[in-house]
Each structure stands twice: as structure tokens, then as C-alpha cells.
Backbone as JSON, one array per atom type, in Angstrom:
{
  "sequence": "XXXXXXXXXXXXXXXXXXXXXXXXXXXXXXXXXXXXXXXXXXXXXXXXXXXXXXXXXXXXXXXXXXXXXXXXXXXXXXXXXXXXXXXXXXXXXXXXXXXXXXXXXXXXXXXXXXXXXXXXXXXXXXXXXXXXXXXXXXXXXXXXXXXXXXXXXXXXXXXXXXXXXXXXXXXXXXXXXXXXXXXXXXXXXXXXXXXXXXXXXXXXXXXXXXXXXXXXXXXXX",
  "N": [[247.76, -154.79, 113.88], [245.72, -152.74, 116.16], [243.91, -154.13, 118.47], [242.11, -152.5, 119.95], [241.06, -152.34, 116.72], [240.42, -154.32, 115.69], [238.11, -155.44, 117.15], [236.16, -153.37, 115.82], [236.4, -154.36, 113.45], [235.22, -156.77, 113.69], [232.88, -155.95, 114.95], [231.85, -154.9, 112.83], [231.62, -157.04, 110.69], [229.96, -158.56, 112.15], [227.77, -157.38, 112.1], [227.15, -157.13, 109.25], [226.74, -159.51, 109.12], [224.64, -159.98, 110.17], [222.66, -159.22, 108.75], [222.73, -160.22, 106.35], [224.49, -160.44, 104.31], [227.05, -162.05, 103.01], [229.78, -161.48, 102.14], [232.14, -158.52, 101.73], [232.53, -155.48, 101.26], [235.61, -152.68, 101.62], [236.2, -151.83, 104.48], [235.56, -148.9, 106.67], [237.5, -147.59, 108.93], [237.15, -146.14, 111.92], [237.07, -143.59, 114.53], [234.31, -142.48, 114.53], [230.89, -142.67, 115.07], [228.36, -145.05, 114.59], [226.84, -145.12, 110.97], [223.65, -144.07, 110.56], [222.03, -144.84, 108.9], [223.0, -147.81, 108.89], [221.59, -149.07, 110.74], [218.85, -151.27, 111.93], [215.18, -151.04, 111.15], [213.94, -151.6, 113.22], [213.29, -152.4, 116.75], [214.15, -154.69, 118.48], [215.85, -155.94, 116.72], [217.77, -153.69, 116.83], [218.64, -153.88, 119.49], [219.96, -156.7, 119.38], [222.02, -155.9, 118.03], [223.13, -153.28, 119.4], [223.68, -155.2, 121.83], [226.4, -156.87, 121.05], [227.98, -154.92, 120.5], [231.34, -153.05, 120.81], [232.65, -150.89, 120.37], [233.81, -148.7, 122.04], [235.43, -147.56, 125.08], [234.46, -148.46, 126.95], [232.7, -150.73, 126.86], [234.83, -152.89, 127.54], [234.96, -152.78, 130.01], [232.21, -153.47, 131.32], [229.38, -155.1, 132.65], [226.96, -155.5, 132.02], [224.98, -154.97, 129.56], [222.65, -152.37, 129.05], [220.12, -151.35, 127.13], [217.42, -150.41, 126.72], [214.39, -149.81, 128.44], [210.86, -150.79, 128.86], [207.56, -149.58, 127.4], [207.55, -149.23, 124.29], [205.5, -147.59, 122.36], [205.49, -145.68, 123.85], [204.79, -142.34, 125.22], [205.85, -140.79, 126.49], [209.4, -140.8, 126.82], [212.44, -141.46, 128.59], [216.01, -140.43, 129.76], [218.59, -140.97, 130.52], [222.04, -140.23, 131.56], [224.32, -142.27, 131.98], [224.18, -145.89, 132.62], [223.16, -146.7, 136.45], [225.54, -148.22, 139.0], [223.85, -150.25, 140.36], [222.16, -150.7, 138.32], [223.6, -151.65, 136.11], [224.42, -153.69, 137.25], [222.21, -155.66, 137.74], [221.3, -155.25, 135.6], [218.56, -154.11, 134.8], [216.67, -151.59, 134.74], [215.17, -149.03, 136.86], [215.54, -149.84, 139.49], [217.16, -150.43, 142.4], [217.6, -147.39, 145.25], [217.87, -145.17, 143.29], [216.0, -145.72, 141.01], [213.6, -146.6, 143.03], [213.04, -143.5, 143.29], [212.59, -142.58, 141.4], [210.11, -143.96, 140.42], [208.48, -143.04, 141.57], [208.07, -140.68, 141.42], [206.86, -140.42, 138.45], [205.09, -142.2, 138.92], [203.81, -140.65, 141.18], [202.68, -138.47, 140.09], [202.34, -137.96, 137.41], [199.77, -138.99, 135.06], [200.52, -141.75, 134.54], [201.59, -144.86, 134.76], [205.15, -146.71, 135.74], [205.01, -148.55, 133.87], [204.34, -147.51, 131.73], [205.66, -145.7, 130.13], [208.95, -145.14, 128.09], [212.36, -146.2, 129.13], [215.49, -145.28, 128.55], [219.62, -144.6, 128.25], [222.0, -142.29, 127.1], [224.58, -144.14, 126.73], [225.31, -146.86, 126.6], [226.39, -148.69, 128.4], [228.12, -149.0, 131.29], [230.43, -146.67, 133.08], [233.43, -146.8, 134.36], [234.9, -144.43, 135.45], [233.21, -142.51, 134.67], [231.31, -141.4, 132.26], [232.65, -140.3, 129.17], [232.93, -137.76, 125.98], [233.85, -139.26, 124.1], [232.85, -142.22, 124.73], [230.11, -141.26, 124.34], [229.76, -140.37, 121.37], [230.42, -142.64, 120.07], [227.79, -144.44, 120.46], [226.17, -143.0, 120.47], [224.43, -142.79, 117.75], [222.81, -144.56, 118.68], [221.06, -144.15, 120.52], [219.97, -142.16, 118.92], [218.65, -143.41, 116.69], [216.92, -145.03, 118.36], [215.15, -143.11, 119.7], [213.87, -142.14, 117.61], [212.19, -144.6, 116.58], [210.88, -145.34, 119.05], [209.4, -142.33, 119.1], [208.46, -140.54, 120.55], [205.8, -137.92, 122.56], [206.93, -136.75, 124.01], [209.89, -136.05, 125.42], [212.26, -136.31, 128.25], [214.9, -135.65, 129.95], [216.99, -136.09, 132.31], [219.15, -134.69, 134.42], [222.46, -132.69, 134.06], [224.44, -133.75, 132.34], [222.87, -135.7, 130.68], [221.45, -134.03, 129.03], [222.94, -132.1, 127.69], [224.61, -133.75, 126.08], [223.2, -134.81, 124.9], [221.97, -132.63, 123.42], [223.68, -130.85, 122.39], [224.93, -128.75, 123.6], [225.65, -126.27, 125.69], [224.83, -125.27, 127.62], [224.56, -124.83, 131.22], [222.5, -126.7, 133.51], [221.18, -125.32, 135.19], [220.1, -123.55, 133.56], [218.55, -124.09, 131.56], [216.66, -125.6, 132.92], [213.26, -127.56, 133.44], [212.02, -126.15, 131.39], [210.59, -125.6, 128.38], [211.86, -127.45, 125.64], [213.7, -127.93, 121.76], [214.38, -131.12, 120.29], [215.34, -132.4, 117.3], [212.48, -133.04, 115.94], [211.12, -133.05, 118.04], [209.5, -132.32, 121.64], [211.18, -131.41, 124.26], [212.19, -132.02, 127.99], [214.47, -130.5, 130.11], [215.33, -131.89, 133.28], [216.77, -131.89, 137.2], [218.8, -134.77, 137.56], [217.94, -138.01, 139.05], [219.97, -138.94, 140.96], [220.91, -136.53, 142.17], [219.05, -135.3, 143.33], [218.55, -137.52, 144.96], [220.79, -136.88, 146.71], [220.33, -134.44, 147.19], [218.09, -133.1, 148.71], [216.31, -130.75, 148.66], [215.78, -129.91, 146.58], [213.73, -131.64, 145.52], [211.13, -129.92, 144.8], [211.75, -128.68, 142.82], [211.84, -130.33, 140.79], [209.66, -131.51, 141.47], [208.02, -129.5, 140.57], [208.98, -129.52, 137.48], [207.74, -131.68, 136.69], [205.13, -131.59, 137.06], [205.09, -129.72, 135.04], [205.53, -131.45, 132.86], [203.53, -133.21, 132.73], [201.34, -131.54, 132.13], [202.19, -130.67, 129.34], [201.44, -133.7, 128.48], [199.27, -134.6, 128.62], [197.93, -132.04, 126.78], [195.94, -132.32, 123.63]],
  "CA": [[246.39, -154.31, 114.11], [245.18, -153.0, 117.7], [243.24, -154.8, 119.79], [240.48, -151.82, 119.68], [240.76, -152.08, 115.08], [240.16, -155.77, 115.73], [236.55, -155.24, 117.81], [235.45, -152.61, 114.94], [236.4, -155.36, 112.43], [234.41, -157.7, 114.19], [231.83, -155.36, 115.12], [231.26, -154.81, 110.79], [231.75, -158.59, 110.04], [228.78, -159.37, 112.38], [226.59, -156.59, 111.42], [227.26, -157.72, 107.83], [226.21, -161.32, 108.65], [223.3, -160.05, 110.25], [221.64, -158.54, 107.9], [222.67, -161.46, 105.3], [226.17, -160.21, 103.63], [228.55, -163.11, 102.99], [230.76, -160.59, 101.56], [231.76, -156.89, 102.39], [233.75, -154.28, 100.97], [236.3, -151.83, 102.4], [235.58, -151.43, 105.84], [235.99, -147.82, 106.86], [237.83, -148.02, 110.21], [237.12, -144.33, 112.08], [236.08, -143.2, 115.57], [232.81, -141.87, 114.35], [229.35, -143.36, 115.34], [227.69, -146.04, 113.17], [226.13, -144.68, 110.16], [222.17, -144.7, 111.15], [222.04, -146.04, 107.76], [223.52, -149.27, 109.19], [220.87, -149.49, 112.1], [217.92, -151.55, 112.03], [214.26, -150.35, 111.98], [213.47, -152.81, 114.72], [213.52, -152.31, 118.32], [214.48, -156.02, 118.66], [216.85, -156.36, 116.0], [218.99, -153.12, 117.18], [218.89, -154.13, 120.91], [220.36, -157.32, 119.19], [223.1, -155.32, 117.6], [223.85, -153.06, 120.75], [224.46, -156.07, 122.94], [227.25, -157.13, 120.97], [228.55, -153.25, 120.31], [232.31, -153.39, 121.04], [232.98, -149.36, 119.73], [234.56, -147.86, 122.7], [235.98, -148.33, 125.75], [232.68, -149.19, 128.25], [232.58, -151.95, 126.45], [235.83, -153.79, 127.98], [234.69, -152.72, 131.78], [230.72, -153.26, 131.54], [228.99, -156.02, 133.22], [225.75, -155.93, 131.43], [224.06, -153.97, 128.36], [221.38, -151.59, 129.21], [219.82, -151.43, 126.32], [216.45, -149.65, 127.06], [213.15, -150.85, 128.78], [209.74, -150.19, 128.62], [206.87, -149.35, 126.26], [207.88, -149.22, 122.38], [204.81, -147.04, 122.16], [205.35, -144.76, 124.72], [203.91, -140.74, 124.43], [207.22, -140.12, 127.41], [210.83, -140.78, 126.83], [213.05, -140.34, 129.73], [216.55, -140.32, 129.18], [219.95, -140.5, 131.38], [223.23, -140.32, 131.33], [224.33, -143.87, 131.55], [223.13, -146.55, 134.0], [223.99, -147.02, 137.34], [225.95, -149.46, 139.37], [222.78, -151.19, 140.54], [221.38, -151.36, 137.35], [224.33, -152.92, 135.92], [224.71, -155.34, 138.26], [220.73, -156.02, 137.95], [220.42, -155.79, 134.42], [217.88, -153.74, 134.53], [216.25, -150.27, 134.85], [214.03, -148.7, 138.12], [216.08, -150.69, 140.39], [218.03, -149.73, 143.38], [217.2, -145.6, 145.38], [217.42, -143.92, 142.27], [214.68, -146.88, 140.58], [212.56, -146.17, 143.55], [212.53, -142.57, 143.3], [212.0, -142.1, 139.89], [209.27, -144.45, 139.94], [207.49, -141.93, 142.64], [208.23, -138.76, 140.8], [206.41, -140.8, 137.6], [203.66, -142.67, 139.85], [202.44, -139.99, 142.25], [202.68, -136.99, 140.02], [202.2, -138.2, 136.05], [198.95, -140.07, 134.75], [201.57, -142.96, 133.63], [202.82, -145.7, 135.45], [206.09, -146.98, 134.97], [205.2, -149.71, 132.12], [203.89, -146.79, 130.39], [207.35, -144.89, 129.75], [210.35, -145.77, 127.84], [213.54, -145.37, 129.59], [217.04, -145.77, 128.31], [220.38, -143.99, 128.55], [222.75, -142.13, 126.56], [224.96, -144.55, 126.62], [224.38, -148.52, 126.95], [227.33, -149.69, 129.67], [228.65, -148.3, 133.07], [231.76, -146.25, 132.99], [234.33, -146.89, 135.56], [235.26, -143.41, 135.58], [232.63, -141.33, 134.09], [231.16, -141.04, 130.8], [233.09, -139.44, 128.51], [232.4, -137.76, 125.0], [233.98, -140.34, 123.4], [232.18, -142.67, 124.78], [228.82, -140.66, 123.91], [229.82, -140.25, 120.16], [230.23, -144.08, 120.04], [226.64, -144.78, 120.72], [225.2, -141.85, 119.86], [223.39, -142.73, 117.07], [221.84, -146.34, 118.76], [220.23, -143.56, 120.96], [219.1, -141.25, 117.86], [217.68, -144.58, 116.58], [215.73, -145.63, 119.68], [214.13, -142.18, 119.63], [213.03, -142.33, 116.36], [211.64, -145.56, 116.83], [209.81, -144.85, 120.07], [208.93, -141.21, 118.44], [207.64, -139.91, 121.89], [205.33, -136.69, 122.03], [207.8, -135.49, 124.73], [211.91, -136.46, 125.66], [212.7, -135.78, 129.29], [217.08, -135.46, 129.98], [218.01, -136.29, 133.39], [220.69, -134.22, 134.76], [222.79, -131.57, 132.6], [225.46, -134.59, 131.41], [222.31, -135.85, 129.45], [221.14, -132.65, 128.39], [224.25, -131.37, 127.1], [225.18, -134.23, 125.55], [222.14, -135.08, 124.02], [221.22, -131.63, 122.4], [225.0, -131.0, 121.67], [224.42, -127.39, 124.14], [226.53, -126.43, 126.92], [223.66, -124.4, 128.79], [224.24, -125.26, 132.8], [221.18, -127.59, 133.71], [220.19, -124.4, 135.59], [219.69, -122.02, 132.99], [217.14, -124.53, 130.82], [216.09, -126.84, 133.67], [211.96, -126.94, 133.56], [211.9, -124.99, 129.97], [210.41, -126.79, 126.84], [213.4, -126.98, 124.82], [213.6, -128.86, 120.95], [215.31, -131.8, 119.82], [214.84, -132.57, 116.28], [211.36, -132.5, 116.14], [210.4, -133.74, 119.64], [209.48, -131.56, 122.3], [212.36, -132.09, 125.3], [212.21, -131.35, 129.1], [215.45, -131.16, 130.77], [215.22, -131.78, 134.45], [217.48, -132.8, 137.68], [219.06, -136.16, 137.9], [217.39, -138.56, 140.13], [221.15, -139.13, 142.12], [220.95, -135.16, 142.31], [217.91, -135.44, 144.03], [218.5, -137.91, 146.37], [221.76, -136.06, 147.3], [219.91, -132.94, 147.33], [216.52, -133.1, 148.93], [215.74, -129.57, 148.77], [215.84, -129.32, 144.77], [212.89, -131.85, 144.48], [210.36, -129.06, 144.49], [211.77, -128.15, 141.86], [211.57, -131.5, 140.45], [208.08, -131.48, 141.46], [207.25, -128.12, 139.46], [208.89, -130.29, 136.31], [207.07, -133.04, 136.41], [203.61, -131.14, 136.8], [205.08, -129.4, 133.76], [205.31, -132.34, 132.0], [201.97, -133.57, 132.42], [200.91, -130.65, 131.33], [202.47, -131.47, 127.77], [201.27, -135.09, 128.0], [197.95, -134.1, 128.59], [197.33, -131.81, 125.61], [195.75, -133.06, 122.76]],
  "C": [[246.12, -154.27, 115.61], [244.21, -153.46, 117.9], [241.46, -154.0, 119.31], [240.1, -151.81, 117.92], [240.07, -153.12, 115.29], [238.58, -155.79, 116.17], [235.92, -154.34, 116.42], [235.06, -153.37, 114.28], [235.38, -156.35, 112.13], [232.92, -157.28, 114.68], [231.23, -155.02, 113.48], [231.23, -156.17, 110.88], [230.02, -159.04, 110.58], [227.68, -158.98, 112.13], [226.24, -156.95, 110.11], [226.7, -159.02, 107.69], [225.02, -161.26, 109.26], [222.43, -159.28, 109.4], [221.91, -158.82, 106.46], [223.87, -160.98, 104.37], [226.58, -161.58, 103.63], [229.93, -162.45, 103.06], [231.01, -159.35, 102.06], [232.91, -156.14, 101.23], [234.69, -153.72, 101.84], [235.66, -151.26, 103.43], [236.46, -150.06, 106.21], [235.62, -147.67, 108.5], [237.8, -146.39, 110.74], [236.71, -144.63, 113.61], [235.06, -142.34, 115.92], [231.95, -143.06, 114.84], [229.02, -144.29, 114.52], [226.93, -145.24, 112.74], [224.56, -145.02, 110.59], [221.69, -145.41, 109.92], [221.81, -147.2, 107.81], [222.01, -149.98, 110.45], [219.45, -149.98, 111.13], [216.82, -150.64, 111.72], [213.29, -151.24, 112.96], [213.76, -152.89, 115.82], [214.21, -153.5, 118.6], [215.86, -156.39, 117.97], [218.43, -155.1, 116.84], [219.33, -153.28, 118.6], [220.27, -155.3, 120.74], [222.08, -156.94, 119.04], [224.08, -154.7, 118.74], [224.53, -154.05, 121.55], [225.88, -156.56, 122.55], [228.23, -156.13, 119.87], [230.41, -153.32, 121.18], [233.23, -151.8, 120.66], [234.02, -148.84, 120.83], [234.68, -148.75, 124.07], [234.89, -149.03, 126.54], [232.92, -150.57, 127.77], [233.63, -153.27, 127.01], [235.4, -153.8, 129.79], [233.24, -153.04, 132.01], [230.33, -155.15, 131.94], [227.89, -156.75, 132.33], [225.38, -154.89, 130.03], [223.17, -153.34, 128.71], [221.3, -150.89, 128.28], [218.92, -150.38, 126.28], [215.06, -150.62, 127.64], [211.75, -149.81, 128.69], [208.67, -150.22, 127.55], [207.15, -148.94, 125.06], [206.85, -148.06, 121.85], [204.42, -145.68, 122.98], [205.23, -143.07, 124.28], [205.27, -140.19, 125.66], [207.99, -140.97, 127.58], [211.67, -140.53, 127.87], [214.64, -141.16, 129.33], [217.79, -140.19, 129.96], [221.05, -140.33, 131.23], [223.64, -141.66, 130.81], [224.12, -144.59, 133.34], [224.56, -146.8, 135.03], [224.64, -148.1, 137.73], [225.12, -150.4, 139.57], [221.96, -151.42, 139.28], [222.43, -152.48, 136.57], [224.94, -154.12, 135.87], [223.88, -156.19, 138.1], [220.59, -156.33, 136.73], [218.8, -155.17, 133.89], [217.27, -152.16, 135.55], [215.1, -149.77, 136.28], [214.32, -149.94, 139.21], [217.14, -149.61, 141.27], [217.39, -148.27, 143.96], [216.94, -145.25, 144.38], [215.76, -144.56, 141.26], [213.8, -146.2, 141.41], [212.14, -144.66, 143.42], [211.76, -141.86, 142.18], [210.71, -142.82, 139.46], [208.29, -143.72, 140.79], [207.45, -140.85, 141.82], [207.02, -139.24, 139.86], [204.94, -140.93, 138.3], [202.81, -141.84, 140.54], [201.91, -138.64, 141.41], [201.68, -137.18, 137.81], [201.07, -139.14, 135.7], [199.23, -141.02, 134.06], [202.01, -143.56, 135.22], [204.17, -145.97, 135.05], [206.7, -147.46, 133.87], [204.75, -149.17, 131.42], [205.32, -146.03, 129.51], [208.42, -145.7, 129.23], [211.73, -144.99, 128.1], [214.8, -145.89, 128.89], [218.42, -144.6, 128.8], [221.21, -143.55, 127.58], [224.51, -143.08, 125.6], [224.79, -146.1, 127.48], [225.24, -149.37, 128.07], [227.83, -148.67, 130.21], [230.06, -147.97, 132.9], [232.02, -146.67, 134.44], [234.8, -145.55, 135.98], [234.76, -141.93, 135.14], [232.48, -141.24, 133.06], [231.68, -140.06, 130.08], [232.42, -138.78, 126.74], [232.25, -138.58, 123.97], [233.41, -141.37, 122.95], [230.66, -142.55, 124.01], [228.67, -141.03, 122.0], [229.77, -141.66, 119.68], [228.98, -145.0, 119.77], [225.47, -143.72, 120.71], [224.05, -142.44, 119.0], [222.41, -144.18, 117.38], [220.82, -145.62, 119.47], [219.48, -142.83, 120.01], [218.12, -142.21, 117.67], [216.49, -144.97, 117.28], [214.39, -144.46, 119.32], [213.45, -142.35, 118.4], [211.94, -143.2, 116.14], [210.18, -145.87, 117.76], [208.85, -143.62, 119.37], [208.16, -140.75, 119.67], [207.18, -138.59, 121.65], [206.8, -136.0, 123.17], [209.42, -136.84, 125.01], [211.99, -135.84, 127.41], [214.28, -136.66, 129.56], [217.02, -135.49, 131.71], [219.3, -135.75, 134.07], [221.47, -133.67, 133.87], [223.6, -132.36, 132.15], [224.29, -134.74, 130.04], [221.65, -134.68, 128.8], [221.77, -132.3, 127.29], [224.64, -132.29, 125.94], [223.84, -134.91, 124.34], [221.6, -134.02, 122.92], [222.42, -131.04, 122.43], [224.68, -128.85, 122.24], [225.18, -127.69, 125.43], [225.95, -125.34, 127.98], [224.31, -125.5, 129.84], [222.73, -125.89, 132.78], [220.39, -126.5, 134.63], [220.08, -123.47, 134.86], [218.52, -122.6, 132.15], [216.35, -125.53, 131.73], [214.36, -126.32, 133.81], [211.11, -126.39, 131.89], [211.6, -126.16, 128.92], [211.44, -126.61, 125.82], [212.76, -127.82, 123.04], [214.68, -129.91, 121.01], [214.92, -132.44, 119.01], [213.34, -131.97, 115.96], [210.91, -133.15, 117.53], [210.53, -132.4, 120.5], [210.48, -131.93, 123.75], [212.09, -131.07, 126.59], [213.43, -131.58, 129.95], [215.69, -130.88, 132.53], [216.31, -132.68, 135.57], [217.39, -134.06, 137.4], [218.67, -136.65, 139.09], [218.87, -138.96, 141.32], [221.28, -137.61, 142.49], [219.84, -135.27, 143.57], [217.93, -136.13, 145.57], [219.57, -137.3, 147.29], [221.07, -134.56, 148.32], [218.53, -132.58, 147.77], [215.75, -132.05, 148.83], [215.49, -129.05, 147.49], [214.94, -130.53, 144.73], [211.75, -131.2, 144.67], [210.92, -128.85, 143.33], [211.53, -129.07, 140.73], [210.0, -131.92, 140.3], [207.2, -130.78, 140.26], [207.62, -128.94, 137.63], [207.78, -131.02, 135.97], [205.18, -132.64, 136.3], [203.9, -130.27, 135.02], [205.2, -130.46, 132.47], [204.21, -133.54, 131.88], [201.24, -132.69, 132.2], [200.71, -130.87, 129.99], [201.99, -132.72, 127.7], [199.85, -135.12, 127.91], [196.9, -133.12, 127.47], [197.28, -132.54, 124.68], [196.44, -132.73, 121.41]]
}
């Protein structure tokens, strides 16, 4: 048995004992997603679950869990790729340049502070080399979950990785960037990445023009 069957194994056994199993059946060993079936409906309980998520590789190189933070009740979703080095290190979200900027874009422009919004990421630990799909499909559905959970009137995507990978669409981040898009039933805005941004100082007007568009949407009744 490899190494990575062994973590699955152990990733069912504990799910099974949390949610009061003694016993189990035939564990069906795959590199699909967890059944959303299997997930919680408890913000608390599946954070629980994530932290000791063992599915793919992130999981052998990751420092910390970034889980998601924020308001449980939140009316805006925002949504990244996966977290940075400084958050991983930190442990937590709106930390480090990209923290500060994104908490300006939010603060000067959106009638929300930061503890109004719930942020998380596509995926819950720090690649060493770049998030892959693999990765994505892994933890996919802890993100479907979240959303559901949260149920935000609007979704804002971060940069075309989360875009793409989130609404399963291989549009360039400049052909829908700005544009009210769907996802499921939620209304979704997919706009630059805040490391885009700081790279790129001349694309946050355009950033700007988002973000008035998405208080637009937060603002109707």
C-alpha cells in the first residue's frame, strides 16, 4: 500500500469516527473529490475536517491550513487561488502587501469592511510549485461546501487561475474580467489578482471600475 492510499485510508477512518461510525464498509480508494455527501453542514465541523485533509500533495509541503476567515453571514464572497507565502506562514488571511491592498480596494471603495466579507481560497495549503488541477479537484468540493454554507448574494474570483478553475471555463481573465458571470446560482465577479495588481499598477483602474461594479450588486435590493 502507498504512502498516498495510506493518508486516504486514514483520511475515511477519521471522518468515519467523526461523525460516530465504529465501523465502515468498503472504502472506495479514487482520486476524485470527497463526496459533498460526506461534508458537514457546519462551518466549524468542516474547517475541523479540512485541517486534517491529507488528499493530495499540498498537504505534505504546507505549513498551515487556510481554511477560510471572516463573516459566516456574509452578502460578499471573495475567492483566490490559494494562499500566499505570508499567509501561510501567518496563518491567516489580509496579511502581508497583498492583505493590505485588498483590504483598501474593500475599505475605500465597498460599504463593507473587512469583518464583513468572507474570504477563502480554492484550495486550503500553499503549493511549492503552483497549484495544480489536481490539487484543485482534491478540495474542490470543501470549497463548493463553504459556498453553500456562506450562500453569498455575490462570489468575487481573484485572478483567472480562480476563475477558471472555479467555473470549470477557460475564458482569459480578460475576456470576462468586470462582467457578471453565474456560478450555480450565485451571481460571480471575476476580477484581477491582488499580486497582479501590485505587480501591475496601471491595471488597478481597472480594478477600481470592478469594485464600483460590485457595490453596485451589493447595494441592490
Amino acid at each position: 500500500m502507498t504512502k498516498a492510499v495510506k493518508e486516504k485510508v486514514l483520511y475515511q477512518l477519521n471522518f468515519l469516527k467523526s461523525i460516530g461510525y465504529d465501523y465502515h464498509g468498503m472504502l472506495k480508494l479514487s482520486n476524485q473529490e470527497v463526496n459533498s455527501s460526506m461534508l458537514p453542514n457546519n462551518m466549524y465541523e468542516l474547517k475541523n475536517l479540512v485541517e486534517n485533509c491529507y488528499l493530495c500533495e499540498l498537504s505534505k509541503t504546507r505549513k498551515n491550513i487556510l481554511f477560510g476567515e471572516g463573516n459566516l453571514n456574509a452578502s460578499l464572497m471573495l475567492i483566490f487561488d490559494e494562499p500566499t507565502s505570508t499567509e501561510d506562514e501567518l496563518k491567516s488571511f489580509f496579511v502581508g502587501k497583498t492583505g493590505e491592498q485588498l483590504s483598501k480596494m474593500i475599505e475605500n471603495v465597498l460599504p463593507l469592511k473587512k469583518e464583513d466579507v468572507y474570504i477563502t481560497t480554492l484550495v486550503k495549503c500553499k503549493s511549492s510549485n503552483g497549484m495544480d488541477a489536481s490539487s484543485y479537484n482534491s478540495c474542490s468540493t470543501y470549497l463548493h461546501k463553504q459556498i453553500d454554507l456562506i450562500n453569498p448574494k455575490l462570489i468575487v474570483t481573484f485572478g483567472e487561475k480562480a476563475y477558471q478553475f472555479l467555473c470549470n471555463d477557460t475564458s482569459s481573465l480578460n475576456q470576462v474580467r468586470g462582467q457578471i458571470m453565474s456560478f450555480k446560482n450565485y451571481k460571480l465577479v471575476p476580477t484581477h489578482s491582488v499580486s497582479y495588481l501590485l505587480r501591475n499598477p496601471s491595471s488597478k483602474k481597472e480594478a477600481y471600475y470592478d469594485m464600483l461594479k460590485i457595490k453596485s450588486i451589493l447595494e441592490l435590493n
